[in-house]
C-alpha positions in Angstrom: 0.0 0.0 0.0 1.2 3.3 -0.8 1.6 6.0 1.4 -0.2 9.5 1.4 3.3 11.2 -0.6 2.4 8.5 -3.0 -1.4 9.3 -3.5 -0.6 12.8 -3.6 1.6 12.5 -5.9 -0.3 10.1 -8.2 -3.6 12.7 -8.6 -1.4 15.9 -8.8 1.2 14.9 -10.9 0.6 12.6 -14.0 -0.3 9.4 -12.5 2.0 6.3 -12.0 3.9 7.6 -14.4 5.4 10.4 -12.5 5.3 7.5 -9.3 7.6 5.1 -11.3 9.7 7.9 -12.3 9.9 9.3 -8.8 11.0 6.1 -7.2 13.0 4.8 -10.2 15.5 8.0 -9.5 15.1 8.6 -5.5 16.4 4.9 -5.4 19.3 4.8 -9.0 20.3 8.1 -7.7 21.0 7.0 -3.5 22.5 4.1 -5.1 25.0 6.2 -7.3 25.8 8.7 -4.5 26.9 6.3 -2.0 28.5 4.1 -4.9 30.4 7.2 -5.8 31.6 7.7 -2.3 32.9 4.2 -2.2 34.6 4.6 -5.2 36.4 7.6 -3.9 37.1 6.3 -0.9 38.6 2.8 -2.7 41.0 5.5 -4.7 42.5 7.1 -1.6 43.5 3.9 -0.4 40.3 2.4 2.0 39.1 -0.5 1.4 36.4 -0.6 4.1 33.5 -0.3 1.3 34.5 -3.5 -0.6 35.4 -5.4 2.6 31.8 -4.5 4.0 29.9 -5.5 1.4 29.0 -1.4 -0.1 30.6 -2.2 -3.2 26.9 -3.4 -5.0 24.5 -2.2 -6.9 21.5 -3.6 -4.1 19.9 -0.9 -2.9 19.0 -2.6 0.1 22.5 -2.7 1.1 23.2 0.9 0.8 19.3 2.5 2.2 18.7 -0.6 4.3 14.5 -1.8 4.7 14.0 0.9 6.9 14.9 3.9 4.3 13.1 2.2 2.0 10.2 2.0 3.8 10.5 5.3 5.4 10.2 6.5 1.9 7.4 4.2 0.8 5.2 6.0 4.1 6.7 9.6 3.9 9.0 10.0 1.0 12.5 10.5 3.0 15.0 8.3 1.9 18.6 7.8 2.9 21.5 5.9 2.4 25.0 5.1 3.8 28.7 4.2 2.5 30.8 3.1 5.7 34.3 4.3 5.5 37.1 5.0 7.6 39.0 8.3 7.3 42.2 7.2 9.1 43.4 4.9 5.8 42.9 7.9 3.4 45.9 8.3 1.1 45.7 12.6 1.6 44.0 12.5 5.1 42.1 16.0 5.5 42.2 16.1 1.4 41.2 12.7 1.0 37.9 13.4 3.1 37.3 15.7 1.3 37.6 14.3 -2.0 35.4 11.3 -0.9 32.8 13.3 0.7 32.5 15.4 -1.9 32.0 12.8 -4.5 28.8 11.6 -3.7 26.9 15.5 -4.3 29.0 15.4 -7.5 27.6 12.3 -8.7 23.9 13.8 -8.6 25.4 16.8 -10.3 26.9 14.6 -13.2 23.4 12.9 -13.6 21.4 16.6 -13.6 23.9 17.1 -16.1 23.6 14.2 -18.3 19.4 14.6 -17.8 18.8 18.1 -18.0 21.6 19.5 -20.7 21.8 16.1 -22.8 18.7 13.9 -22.8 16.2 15.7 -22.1 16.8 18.5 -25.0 17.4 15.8 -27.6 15.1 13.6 -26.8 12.4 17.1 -27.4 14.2 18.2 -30.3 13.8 13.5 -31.7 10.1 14.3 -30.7 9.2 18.2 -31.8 5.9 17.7 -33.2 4.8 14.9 -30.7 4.6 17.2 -27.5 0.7 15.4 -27.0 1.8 11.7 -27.0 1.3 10.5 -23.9 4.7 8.0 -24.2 7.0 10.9 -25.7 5.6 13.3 -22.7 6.0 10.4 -19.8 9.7 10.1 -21.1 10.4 13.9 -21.1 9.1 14.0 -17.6 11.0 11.2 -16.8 14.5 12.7 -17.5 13.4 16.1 -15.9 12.2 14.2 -13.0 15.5 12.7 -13.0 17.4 16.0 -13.1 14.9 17.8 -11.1 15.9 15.6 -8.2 19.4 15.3 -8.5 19.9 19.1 -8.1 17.7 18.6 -4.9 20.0 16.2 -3.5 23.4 18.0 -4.5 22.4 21.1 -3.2 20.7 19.1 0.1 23.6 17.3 0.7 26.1 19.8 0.4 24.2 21.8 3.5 26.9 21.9 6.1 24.7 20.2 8.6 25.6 16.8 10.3 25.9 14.0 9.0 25.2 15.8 5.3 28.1 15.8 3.1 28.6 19.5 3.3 29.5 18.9 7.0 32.1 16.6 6.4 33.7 18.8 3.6 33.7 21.8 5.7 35.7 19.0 8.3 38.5 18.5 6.1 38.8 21.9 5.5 38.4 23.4 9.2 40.0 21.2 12.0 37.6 23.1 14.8 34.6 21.8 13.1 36.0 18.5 12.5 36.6 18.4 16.5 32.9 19.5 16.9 31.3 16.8 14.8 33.0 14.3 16.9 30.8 15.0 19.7 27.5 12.8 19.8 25.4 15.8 20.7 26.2 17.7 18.0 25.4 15.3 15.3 22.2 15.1 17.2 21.6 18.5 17.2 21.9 18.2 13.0 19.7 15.5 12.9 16.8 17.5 14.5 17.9 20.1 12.2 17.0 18.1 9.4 14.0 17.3 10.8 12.9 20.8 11.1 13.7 21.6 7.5 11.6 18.9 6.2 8.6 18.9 8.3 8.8 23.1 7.9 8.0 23.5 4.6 11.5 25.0 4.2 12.6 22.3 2.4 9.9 23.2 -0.7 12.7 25.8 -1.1 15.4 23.7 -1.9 12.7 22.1 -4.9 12.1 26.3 -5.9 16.3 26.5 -6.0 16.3 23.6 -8.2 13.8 24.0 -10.4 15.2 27.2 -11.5 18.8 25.9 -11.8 17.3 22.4 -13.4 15.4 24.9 -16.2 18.8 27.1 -16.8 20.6 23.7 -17.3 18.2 22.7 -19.4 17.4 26.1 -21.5 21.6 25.3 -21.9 20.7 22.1 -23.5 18.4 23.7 -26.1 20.9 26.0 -27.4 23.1 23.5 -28.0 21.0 20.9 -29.0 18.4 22.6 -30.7 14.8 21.9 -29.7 11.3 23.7 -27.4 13.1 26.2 -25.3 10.1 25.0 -23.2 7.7 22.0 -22.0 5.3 21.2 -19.6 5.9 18.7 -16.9 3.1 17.1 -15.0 
């Protein structure tokens, strides 16, 4: 059974299409971030991902039955990449690098959805904007993007445990002696909390839809194509 998000979603927004595509990229683009930061962290010299059992595409194994039904009930999702700082190659640098990785891998797929496919598949299409199939693909790759600015800018919030907070570690010891504390990274958890359950996070979707429509307005002068389209 679905949960209210879901319902919500399913009259307001196109139907199961736009369900499908929702959950199809909340769940490729977890898996890919926390991939990403295993990957990173395999390159400065840790093997704890592989040796845990990260390295995999299941996303079971990176947002765990709990995530996943968190985001079946509410739509908050989450996942994890286990790593341990002390066997970087560059240390400070090396957190950095890995932390960092995983908000660049949802900025590579906004990229490769909203300035590549996206435009060209409009500009294959121009002429079939009222096919049902040609629209539920469109509004699948901006769905795709759409999100994956979300969680690049989300993540890169220098709030604990987000992956702005540990970047901001590598780069200032006093907050990387800070984060260390329990209380503190419970103080960003109900942090989070407020954001989402404020409404201030339907900011973070205004940010990104503008920067997901300049990226794609990019697209279409390179590509060709509508300057335009209707989603949902």
């Amino acid at each position: 059974m679905t949960g209210w998000w879901m319902h919500s979603l399913y009259e307001s927004s196109g139907g199961a299409a736009a369900v499908v595509s929702w959950t199809f990229w909340v769940i490729l683009s977890i898996v890919l971030h926390e991939l990403a930061h295993g990957w990173a962290a395999l390159w400065q010299g840790d093997d704890t991902p592989r040796r845990m059992g990260h390295m995999t595409w299941n996303p079971l194994v990176h947002m765990g039955p709990m995530s996943l039904l968190m985001f079946a009930a509410i739509g908050i999702a989450w996942g994890l990449m286990p790593v341990d700082p002390s066997r970087f190659r560059w240390r400070r640098r090396g957190r950095i690098v890995v932390s960092a990785a995983g908000p660049a891998m949802n900025i590579a797929l906004a990229i490769l959805t909203l300035f590549f496919l996206l435009p060209l598949w409009l500009r294959l299409g121009l002429g079939r904007i009222d096919d049902p199939l040609f629209s539920n693909v469109a509004e699948f790759f901006y769905i795709g993007g759409l999100l994956n600015v979300v969680l690049a800018i989300f993540n890169l919030l220098p709030i604990p445990p987000l992956d702005g907070s540990s970047i901001l570690a590598g780069l200032w010891m006093k907050w990387y002696i800070w984060i260390q504390n329990p209380q503190f990274m419970m103080i960003g958890f109900f942090i989070l909390l407020a954001v989402f359950f404020s409404g201030i996070g339907g900011l973070f979707f205004d940010a990104a839809g503008a920067i997901a429509h300049g990226v794609f307005r990019g697209g279409t002068v390179v590509f060709g194509g509508p300057g335009s389209f209707r989603f949902g």
